[in-house]
VEXMARDREN-266689 format. One line per 8 residues: number of its first residue (from 1); for each residue x, y, z of N, C-alpha, C. Coordinates in nm, 4 decimals. Example, Ala and Ser with C-alpha at 12.3 -4.5 7.8 and 13.67 -1.06 7.14 Angstrom:
2
1	1.3190/-0.5690/0.7800/1.2300/-0.4500/0.7800/1.3200/-0.3300/0.7800 | 1.2850/-0.2250/0.7080/1.3670/-0.1060/0.7140/1.2900/0.0030/0.7870
This chain:
230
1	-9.0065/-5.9672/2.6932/-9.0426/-6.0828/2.6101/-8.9917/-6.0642/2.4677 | -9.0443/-5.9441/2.3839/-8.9903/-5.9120/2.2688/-8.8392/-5.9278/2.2646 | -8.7523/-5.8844/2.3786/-8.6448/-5.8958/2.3761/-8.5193/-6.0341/2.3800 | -8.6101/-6.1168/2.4294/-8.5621/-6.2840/2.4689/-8.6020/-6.3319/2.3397 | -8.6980/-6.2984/2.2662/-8.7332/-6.3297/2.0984/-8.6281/-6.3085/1.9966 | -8.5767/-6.1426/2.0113/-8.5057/-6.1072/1.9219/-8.3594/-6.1570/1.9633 | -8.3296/-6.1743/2.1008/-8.1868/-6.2961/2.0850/-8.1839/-6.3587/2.0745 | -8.3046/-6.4881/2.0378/-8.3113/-6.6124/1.9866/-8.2744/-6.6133/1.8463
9	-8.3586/-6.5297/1.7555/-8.3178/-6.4988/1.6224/-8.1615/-6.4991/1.5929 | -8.1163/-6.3861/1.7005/-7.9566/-6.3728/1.6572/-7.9229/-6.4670/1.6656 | -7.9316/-6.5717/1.7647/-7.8100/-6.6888/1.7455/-7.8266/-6.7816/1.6639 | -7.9696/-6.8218/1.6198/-8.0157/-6.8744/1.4945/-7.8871/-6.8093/1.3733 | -7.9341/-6.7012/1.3162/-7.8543/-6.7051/1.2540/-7.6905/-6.6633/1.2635 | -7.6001/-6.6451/1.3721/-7.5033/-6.6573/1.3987/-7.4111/-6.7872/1.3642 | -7.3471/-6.7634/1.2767/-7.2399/-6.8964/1.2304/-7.1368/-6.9190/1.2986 | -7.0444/-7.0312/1.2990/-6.9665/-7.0367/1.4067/-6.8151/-6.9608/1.3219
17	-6.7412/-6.8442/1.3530/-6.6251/-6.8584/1.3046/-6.5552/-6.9372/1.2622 | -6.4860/-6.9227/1.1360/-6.3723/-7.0057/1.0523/-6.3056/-6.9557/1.0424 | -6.1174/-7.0122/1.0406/-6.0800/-6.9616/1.0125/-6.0226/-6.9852/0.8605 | -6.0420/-6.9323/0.7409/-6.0576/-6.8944/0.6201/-5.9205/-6.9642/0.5692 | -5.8599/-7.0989/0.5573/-5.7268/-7.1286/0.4985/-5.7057/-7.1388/0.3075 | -5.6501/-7.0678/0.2574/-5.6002/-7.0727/0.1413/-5.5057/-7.1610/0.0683 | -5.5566/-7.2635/0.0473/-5.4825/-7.3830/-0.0386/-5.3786/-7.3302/-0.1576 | -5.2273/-7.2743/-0.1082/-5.1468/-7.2014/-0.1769/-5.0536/-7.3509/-0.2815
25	-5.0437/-7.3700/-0.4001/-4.9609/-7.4509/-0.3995/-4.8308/-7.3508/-0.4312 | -4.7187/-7.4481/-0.4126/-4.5968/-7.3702/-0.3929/-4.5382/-7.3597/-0.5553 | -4.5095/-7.2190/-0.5859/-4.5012/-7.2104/-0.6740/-4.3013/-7.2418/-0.7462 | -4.3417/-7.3131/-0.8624/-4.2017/-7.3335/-0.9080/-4.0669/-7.2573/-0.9341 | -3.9557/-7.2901/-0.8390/-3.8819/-7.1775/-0.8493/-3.7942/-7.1075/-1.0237 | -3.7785/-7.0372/-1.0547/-3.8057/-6.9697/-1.2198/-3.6799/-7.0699/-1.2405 | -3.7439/-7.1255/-1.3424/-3.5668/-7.1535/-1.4471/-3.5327/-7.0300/-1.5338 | -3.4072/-7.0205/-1.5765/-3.3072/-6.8993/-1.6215/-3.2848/-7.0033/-1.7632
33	-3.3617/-6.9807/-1.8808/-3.3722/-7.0052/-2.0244/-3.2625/-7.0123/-2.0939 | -3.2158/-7.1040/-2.1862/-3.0988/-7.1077/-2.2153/-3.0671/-7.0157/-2.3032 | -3.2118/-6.9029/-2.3646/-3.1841/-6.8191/-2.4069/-3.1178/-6.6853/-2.3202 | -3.2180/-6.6933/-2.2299/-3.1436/-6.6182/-2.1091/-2.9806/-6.6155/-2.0578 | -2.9318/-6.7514/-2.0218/-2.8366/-6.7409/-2.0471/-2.7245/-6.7099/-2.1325 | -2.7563/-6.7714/-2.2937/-2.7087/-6.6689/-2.3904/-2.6932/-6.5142/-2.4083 | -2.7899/-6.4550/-2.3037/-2.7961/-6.3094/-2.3686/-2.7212/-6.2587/-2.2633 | -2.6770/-6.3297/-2.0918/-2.5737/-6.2777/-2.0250/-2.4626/-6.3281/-2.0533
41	-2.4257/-6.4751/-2.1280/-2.2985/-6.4627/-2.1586/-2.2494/-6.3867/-2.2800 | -2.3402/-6.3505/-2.3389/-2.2812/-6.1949/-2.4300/-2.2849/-6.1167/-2.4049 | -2.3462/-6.0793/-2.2514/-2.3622/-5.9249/-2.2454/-2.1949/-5.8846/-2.1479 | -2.1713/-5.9945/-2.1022/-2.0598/-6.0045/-2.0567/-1.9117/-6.0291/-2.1332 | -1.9417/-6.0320/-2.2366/-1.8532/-6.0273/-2.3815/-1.8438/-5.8971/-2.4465 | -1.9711/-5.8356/-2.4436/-1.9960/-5.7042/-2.5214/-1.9210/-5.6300/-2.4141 | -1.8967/-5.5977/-2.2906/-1.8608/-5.5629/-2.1917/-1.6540/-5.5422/-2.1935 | -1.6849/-5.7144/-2.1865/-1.5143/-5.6875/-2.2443/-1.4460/-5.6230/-2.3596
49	-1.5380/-5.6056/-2.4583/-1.5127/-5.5480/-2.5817/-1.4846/-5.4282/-2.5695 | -1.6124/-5.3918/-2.5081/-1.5685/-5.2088/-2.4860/-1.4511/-5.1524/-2.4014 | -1.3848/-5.2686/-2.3776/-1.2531/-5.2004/-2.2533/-1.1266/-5.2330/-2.3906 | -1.1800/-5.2475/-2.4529/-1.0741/-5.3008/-2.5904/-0.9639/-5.1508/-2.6481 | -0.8600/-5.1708/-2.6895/-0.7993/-4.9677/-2.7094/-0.9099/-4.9718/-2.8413 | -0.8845/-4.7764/-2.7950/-0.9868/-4.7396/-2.9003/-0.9548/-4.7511/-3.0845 | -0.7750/-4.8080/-3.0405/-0.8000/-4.8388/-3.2338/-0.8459/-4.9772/-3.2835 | -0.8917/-5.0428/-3.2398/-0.9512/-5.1634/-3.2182/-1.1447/-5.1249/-3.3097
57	-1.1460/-5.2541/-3.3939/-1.3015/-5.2216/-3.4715/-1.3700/-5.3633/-3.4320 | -1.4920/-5.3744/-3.3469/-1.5239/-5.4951/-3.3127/-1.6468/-5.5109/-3.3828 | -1.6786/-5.5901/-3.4338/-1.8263/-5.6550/-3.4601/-1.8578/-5.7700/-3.3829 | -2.0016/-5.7885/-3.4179/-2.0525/-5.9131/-3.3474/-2.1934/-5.9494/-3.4012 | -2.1918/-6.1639/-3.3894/-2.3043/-6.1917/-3.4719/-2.3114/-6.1640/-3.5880 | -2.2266/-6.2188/-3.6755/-2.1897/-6.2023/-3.7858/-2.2447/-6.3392/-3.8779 | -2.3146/-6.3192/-3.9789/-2.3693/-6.4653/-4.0697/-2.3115/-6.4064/-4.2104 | -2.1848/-6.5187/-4.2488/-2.1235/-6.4934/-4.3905/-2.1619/-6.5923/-4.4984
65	-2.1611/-6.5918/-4.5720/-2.1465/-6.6857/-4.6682/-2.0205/-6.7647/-4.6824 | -2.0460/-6.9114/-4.6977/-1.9431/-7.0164/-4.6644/-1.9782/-7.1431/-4.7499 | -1.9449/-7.1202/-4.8583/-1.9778/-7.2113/-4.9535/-1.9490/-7.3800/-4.8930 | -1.7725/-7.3876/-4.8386/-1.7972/-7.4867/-4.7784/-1.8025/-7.5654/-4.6226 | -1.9331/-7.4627/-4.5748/-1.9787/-7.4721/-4.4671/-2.1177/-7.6217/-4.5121 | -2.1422/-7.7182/-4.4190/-2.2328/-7.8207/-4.4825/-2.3958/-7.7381/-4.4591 | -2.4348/-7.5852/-4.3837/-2.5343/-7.5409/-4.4168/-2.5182/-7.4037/-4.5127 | -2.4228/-7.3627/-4.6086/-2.3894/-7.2681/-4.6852/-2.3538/-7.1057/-4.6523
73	-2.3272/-7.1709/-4.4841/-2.3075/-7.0285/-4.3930/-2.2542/-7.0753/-4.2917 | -2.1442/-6.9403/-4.2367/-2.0599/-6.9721/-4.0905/-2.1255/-6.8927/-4.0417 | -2.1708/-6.8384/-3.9161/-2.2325/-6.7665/-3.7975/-2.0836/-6.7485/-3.7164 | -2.0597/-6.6424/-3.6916/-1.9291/-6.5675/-3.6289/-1.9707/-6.5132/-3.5053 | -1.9231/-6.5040/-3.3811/-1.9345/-6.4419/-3.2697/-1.9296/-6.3236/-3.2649 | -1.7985/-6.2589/-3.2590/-1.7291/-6.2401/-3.2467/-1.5878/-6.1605/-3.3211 | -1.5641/-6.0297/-3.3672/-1.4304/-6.0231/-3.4592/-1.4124/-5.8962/-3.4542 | -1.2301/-5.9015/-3.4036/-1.2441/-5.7684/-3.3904/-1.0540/-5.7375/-3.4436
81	-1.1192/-5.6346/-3.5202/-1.0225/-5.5922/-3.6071/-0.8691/-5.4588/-3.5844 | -0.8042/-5.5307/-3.5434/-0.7000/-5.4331/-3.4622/-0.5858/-5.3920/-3.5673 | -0.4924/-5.3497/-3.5253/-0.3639/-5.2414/-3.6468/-0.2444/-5.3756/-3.6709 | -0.2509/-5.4735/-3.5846/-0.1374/-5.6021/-3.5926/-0.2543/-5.7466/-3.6730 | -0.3669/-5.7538/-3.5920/-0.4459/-5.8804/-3.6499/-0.5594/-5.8592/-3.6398 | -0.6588/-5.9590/-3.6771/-0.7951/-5.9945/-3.6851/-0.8104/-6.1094/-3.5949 | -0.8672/-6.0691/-3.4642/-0.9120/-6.1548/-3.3640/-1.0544/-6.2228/-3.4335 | -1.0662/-6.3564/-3.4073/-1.1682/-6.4024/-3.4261/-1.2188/-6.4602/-3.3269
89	-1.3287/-6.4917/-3.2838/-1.3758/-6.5337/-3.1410/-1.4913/-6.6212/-3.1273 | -1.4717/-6.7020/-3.0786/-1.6341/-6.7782/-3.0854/-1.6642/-6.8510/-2.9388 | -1.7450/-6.8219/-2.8903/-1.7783/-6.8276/-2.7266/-1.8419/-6.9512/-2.7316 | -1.8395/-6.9782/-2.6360/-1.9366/-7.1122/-2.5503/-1.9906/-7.1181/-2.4499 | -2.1011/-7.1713/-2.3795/-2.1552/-7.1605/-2.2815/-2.1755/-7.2822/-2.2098 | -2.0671/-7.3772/-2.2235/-2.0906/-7.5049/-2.1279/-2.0556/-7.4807/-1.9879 | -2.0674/-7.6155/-1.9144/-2.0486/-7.6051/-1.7712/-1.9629/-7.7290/-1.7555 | -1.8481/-7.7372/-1.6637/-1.7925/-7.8362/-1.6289/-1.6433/-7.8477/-1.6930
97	-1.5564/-7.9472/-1.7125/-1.4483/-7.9684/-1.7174/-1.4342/-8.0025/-1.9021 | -1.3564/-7.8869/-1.9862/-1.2891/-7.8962/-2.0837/-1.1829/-7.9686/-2.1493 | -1.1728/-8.0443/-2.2156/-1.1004/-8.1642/-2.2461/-1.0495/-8.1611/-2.3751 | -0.9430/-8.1250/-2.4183/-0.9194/-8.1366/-2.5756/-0.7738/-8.0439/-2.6173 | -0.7631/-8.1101/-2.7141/-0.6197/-8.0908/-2.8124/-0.6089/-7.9905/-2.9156 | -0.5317/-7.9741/-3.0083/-0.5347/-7.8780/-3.1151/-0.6077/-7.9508/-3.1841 | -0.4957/-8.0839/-3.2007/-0.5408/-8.1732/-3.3546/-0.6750/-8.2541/-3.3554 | -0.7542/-8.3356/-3.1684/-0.8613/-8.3689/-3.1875/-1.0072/-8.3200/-3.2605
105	-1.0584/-8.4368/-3.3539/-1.1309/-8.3708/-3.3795/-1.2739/-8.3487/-3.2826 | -1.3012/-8.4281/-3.1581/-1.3956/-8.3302/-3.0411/-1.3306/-8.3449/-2.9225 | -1.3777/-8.2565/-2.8611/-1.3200/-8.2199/-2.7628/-1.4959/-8.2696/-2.6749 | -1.4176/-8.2970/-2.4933/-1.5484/-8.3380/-2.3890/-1.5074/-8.2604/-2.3359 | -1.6730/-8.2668/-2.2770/-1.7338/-8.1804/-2.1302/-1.7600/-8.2401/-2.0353 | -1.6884/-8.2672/-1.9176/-1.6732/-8.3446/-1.7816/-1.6550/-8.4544/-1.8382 | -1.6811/-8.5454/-1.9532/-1.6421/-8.6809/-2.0082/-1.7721/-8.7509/-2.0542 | -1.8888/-8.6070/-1.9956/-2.0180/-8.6507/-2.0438/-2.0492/-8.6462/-2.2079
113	-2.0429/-8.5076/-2.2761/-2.0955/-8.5018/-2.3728/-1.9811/-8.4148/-2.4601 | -1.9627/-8.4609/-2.5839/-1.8922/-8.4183/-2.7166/-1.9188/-8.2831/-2.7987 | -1.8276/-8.2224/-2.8093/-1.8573/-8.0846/-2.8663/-1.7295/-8.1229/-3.0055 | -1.7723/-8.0541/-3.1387/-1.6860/-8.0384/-3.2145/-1.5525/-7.9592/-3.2166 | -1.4421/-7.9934/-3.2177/-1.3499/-7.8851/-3.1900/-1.3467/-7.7482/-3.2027 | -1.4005/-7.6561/-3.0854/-1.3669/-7.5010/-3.1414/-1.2867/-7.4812/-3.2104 | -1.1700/-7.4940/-3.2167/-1.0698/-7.4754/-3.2516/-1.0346/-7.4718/-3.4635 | -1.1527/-7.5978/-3.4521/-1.1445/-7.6448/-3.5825/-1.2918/-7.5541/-3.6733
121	-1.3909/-7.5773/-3.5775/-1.4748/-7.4963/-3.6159/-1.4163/-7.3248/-3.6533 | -1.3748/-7.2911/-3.5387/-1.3339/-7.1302/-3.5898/-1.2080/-7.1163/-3.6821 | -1.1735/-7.1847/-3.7152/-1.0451/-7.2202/-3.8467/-1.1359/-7.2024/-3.9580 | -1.2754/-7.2961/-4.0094/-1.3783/-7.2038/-4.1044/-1.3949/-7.0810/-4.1017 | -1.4999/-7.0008/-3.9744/-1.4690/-6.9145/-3.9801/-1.3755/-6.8216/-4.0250 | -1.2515/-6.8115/-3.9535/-1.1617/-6.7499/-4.0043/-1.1375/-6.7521/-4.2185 | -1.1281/-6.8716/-4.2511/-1.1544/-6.9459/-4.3872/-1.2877/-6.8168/-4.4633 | -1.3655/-6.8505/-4.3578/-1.4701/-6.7222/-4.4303/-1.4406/-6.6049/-4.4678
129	-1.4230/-6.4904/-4.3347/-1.4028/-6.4428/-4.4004/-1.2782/-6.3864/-4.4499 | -1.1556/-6.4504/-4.4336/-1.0515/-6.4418/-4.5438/-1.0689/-6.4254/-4.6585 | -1.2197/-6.5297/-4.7480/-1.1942/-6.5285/-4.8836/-1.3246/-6.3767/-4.9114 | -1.3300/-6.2850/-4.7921/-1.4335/-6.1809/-4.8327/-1.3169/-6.0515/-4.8270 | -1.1608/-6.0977/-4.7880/-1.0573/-5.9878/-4.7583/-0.9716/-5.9776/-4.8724 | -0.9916/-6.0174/-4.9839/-0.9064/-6.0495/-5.0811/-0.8321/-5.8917/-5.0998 | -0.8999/-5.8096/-5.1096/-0.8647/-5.6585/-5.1525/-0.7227/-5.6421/-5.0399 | -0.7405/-5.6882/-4.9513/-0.6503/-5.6847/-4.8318/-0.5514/-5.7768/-4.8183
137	-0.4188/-5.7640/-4.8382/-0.3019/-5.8740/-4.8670/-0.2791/-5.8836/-4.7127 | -0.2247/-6.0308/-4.6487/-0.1376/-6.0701/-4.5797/-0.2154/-6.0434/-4.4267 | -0.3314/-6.0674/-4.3982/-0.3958/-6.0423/-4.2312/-0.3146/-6.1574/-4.1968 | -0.3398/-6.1315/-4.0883/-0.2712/-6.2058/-3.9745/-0.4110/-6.2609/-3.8970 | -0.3890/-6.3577/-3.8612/-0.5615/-6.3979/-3.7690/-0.5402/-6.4899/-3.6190 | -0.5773/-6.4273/-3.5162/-0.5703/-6.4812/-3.4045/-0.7159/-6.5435/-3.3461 | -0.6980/-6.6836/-3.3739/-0.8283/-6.7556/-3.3262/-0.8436/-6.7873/-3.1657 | -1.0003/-6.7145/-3.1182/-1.0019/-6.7047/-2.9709/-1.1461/-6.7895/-2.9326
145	-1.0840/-6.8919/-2.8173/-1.2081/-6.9688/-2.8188/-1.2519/-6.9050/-2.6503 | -1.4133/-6.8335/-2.6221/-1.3900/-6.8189/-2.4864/-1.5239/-6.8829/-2.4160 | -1.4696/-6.9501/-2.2898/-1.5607/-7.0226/-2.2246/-1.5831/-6.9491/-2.0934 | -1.7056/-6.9928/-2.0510/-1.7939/-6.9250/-1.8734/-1.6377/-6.9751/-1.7782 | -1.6561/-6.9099/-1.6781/-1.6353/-6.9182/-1.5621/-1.6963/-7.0786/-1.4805 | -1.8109/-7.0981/-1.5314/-1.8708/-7.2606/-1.4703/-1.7705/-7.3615/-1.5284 | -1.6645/-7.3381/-1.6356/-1.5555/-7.4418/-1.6546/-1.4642/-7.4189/-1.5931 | -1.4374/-7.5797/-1.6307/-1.2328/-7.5371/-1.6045/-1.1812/-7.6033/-1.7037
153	-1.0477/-7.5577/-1.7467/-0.9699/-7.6505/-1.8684/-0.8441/-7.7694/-1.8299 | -0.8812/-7.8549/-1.9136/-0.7964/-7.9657/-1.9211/-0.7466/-7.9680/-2.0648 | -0.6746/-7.8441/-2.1335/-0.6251/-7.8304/-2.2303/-0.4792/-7.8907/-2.2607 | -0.4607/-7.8497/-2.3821/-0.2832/-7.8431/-2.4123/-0.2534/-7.6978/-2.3588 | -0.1617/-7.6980/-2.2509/-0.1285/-7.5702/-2.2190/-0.0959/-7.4703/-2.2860 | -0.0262/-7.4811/-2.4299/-0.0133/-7.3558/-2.5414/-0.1213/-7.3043/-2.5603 | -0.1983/-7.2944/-2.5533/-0.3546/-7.2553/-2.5664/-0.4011/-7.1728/-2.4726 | -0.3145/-7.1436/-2.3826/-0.3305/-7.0320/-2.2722/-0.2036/-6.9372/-2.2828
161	-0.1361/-6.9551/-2.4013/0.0083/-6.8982/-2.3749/-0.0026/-6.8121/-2.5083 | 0.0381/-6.6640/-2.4440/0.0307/-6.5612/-2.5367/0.0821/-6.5433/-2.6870 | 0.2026/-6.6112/-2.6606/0.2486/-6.6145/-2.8065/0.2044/-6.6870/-2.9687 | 0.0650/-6.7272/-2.8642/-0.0289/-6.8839/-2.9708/-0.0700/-6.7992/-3.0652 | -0.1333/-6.8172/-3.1533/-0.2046/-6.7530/-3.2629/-0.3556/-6.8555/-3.2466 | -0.3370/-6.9662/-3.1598/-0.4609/-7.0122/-3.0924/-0.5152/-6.9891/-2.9770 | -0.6108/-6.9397/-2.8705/-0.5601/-6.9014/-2.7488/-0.7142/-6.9846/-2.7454 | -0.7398/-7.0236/-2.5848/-0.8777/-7.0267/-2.5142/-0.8698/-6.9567/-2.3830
169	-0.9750/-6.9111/-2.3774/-0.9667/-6.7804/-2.2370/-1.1188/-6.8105/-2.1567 | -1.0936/-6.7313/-2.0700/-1.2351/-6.7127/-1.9842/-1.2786/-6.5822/-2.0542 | -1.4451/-6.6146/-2.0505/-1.5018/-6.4924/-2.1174/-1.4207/-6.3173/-2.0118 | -1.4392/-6.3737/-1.8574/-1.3552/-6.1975/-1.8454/-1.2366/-6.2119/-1.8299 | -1.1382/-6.2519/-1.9299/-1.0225/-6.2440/-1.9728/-1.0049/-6.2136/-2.1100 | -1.0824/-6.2200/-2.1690/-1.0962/-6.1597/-2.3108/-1.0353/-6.0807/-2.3118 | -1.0388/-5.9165/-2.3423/-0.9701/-5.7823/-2.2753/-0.8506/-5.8151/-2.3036 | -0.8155/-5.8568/-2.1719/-0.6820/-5.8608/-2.1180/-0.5765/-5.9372/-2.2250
177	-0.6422/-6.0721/-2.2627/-0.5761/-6.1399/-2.3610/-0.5049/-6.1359/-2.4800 | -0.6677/-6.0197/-2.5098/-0.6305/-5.9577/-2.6405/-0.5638/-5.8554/-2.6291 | -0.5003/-5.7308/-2.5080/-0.4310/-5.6130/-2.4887/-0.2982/-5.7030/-2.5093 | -0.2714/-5.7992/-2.4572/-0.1479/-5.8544/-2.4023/-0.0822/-5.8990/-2.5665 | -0.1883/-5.9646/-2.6439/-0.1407/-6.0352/-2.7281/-0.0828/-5.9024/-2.8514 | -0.1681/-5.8025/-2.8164/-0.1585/-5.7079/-2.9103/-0.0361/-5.6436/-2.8699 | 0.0116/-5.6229/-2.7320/0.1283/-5.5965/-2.6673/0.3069/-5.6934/-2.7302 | 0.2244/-5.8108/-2.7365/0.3511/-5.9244/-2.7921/0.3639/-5.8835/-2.9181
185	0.2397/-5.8717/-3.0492/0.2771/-5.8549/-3.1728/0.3392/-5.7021/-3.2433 | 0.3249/-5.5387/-3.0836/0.3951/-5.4269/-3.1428/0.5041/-5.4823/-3.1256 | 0.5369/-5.5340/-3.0013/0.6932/-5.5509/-2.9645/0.7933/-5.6103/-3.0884 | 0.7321/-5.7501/-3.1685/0.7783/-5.7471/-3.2412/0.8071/-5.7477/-3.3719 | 0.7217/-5.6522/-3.4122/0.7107/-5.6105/-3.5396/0.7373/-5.4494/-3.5659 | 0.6784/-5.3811/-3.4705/0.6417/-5.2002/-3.4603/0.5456/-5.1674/-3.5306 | 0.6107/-5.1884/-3.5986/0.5032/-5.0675/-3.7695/0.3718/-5.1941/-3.7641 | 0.2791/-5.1483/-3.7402/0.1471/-5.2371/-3.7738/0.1019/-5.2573/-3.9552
193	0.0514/-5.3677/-3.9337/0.0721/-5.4592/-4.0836/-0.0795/-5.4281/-4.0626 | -0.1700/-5.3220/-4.0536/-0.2852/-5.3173/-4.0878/-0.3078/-5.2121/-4.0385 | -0.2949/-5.0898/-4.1967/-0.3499/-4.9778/-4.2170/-0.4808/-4.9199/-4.1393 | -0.5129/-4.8071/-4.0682/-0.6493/-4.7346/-4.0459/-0.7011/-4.7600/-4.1620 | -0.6756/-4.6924/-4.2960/-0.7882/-4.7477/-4.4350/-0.7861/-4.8768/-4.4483 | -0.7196/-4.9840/-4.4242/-0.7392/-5.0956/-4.4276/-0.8106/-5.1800/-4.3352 | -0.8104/-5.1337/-4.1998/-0.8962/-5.2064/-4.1099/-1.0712/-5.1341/-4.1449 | -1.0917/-4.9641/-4.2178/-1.1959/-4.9897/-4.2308/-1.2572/-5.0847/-4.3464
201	-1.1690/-5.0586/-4.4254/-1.1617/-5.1659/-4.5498/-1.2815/-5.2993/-4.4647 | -1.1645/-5.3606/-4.4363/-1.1631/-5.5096/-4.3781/-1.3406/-5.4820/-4.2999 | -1.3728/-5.3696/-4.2087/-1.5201/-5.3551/-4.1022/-1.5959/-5.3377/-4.2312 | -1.5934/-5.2727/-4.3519/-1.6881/-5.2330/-4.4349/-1.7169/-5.3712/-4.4927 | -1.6311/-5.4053/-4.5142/-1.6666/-5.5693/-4.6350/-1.7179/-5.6609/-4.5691 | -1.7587/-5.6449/-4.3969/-1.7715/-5.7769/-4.3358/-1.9237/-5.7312/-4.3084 | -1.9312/-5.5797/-4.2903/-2.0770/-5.5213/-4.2835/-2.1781/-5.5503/-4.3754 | -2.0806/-5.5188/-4.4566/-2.1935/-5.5127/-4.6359/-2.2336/-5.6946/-4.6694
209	-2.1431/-5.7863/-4.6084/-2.1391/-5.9344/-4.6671/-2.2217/-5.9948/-4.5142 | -2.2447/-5.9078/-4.4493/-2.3443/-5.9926/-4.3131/-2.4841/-6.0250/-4.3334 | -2.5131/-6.1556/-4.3545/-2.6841/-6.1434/-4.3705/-2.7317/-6.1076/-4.2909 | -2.8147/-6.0002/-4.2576/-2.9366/-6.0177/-4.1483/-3.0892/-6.0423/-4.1779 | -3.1519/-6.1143/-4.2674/-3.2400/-6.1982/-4.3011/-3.2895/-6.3148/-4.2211 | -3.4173/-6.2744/-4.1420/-3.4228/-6.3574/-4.0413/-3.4732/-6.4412/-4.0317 | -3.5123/-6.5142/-4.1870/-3.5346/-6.6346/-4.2469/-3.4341/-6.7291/-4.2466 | -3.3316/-6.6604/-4.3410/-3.2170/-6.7221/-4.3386/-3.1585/-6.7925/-4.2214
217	-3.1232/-6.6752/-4.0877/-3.0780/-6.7281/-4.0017/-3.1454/-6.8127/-3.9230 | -3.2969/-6.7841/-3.9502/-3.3265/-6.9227/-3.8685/-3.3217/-7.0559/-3.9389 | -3.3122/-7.0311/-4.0667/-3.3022/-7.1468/-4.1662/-3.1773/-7.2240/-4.1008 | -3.0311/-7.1237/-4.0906/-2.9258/-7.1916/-4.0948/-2.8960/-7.2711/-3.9828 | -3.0191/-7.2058/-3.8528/-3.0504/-7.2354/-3.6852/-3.0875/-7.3807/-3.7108 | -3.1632/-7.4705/-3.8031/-3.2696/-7.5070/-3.8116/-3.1568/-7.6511/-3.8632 | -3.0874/-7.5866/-3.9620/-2.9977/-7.7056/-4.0682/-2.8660/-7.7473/-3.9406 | -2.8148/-7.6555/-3.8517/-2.7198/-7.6932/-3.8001/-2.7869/-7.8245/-3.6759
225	-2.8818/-7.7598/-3.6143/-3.0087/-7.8750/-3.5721/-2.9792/-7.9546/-3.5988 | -2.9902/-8.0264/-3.7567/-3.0222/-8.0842/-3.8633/-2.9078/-8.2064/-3.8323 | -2.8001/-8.1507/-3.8501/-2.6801/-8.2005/-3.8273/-2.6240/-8.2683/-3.7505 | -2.6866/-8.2148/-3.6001/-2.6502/-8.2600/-3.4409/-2.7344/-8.3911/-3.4130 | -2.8477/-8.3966/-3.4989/-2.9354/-8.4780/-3.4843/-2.9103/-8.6115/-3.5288 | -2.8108/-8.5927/-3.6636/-2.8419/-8.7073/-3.7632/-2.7732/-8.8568/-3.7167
């Protein structure tokens, strides 16, 4: 009797199995930050740099003073200082089909959206720091515009052709571009038109004249904004 009691109890309180489902929502797959992307398309720049010959002096991220820049500063990529010239370089990170001339002043991306001429932009640059090389007679300056792999160009073909003193490249062609070009200017000259004391010359004056004030640069982040907007 006691015993027909105490299995009544059990099934009293016996619940019926569940099985336990977890309402997962699906989580969003990561976007890759356009800062993110910035920091691999330089790390893939810094990369090419180092395969550069060792008499070669590169800097990078460079903020000069540029009186007539419309925010009172050029921001430099890019510059690297060899025994024939002063490569200057300024990268980009668009996607899609490249469109543009020497003389236009913008150049399109797939036909969607307008970029200011690299070309013309890094002509300041260069402008910069020229007027910080004065001590230094007669550089020579090879302006290098380099874009991702996610483009393709619809350029003026001189612009891929070694003998330019303008070139546009793929970021991993950099290197190569610059060995080759440096290859065209021993051939015909020999004697390099830029001294060891003169190329440190040229790395010291660009060191000492670099802001790194990180007011400033976000100031100048802030005014170029400023600009795109108006």
């Amino acid at each position: 009797m006691l015993k027909a009691l105490l299995s009544l109890f059990k099934k009293s309180d016996a619940k019926p199995a569940q099985a336990v489902k977890k309402i997962q929502t699906p989580k969003p797959k990561p976007k890759v930050a356009s800062t993110r992307i910035g920091e691999l398309g330089e790390h893939k720049i810094n990369i090419q740099l180092d395969q550069l010959p060792k008499e070669c002096k590169a800097l990078s991220d460079l903020m000069l003073p540029n009186p007539k820049s419309r925010t009172g500063y050029a921001q430099i990529d890019h510059v690297v200082i060899s025994p024939y010239c002063v490569f200057v370089i300024e990268t980009k990170n668009y996607n899609g089909e490249i469109k543009g001339g020497r003389t236009d002043q913008q150049w399109s991306v797939s036909n969607r959206y307008k970029m200011y001429n690299p070309l013309k932009q890094n002509y300041g640059h260069i402008k910069a720091i020229e007027s910080l090389m004065k001590s230094v007679a007669a550089v020579k300056f090879v302006s290098m515009i380099s874009f991702t792999m996610r483009c393709r160009f619809s350029i003026d073909p001189e612009l891929r052709k070694i003998h330019s003193d303008e070139l546009v490249v793929y970021d991993v062609e950099l290197s190569e571009f610059i060995s080759r070009k440096l290859i065209s200017l021993k051939t015909g000259t020999h004697v390099p038109s830029i001294s060891v004391a003169q190329a440190q010359t040229i790395y010291d004056q660009l060191v000492q004249a670099n802001i790194t004030d990180t007011e400033i640069r976000m100031l100048h982040v802030q005014r170029i904004k400023g600009i795109k907007n108006y």
